[in-house]
C-alpha positions, 0 to 999 in steps of 0.5 A: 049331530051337533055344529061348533058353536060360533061364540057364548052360547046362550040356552033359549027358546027360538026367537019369534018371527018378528025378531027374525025379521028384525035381525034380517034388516040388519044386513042393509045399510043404515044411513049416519053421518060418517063423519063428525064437525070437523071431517073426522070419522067418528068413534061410534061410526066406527064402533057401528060399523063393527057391530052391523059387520058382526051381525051380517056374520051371525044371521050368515052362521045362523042360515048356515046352521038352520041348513045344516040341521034341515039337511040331516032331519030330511035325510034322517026321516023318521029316526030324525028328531026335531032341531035344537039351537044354541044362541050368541047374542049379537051386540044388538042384544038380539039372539042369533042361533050358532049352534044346533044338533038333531038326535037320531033315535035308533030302534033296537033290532035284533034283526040283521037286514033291518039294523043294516038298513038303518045304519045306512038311514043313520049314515046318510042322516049324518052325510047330507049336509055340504060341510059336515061336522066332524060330530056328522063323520063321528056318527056316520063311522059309528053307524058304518061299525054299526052295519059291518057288525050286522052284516058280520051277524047276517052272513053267520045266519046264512052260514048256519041255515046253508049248514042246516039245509045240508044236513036235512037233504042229506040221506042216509043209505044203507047196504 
């Protein structure tokens, strides 16, 4: 499952604490003079202000995306891997994550019930958070498939063993 990427993306380690926090305490208010000697609002003022706007938008993306991927590794349980990020760099300079997926790691079965069971692990894993992506419906409709066929698979082996029970129960009588 994999989110849109927001702008450049950037391969990297996960920022540290501390610059998590720094990029937290972007979001207050820093205090400039707004306004040059002759009461005009100046360039850099301007620019600033673009920049904190910017920024307040990347730590936004980047709770978003870190929701996103908790919600699919809880619901995904053991078959859930651990996240993995994609970063934009902020014109602080700073890393923010934009982008993140979580892989899924399906255990091959040839047991019907137990394929179906995690079809719908997989399916859930895919639907839990609020917005999913269109890579979470992917996943789900593929893991939906995936459950159609094991159930498909599940009624012929009733079918089979009902078949056979049949002809065990059947006798034959002579006159």
């Amino acid at each position: 499952m994999r989110i849109d990427t927001y702008k450049k993306n950037v391969n990297a380690y996960p920022n540290n604490p501390s610059d998590r926090d720094q990029r937290v305490q972007a979001d207050r208010p820093i205090e400039k003079d707004v306004k040059n000697a002759s009461g005009v609002e100046s360039q850099t003022t301007t620019d600033d202000s673009k920049n904190r706007s910017v920024i307040r938008e990347l730590v936004n993306r980047e709770r978003e995306v870190i929701a996103h991927e908790r919600a699919h590794q809880s619901a995904g349980g053991d078959i859930a891997g651990s996240a993995s990020y994609t970063y934009t760099i902020g014109p602080d300079g700073k890393r923010y994550i934009s982008g993140g997926e979580v892989s899924l790691s399906i255990p091959g079965s040839d047991d019907p019930e137990e394929m179906i069971q995690i079809a719908q692990q997989v399916i859930k894993a895919a639907m839990a958070p609020v917005k999913p992506s269109s890579q979470d419906i992917s996943v789900a409709s593929r893991a939906q498939q995936m459950a159609s066929q094991a159930r498909m698979l599940l009624a012929s082996k009733r079918y089979e063993a009902q078949k056979e029970d049949k002809k065990d129960n059947t006798v034959d009588l002579l006159l």
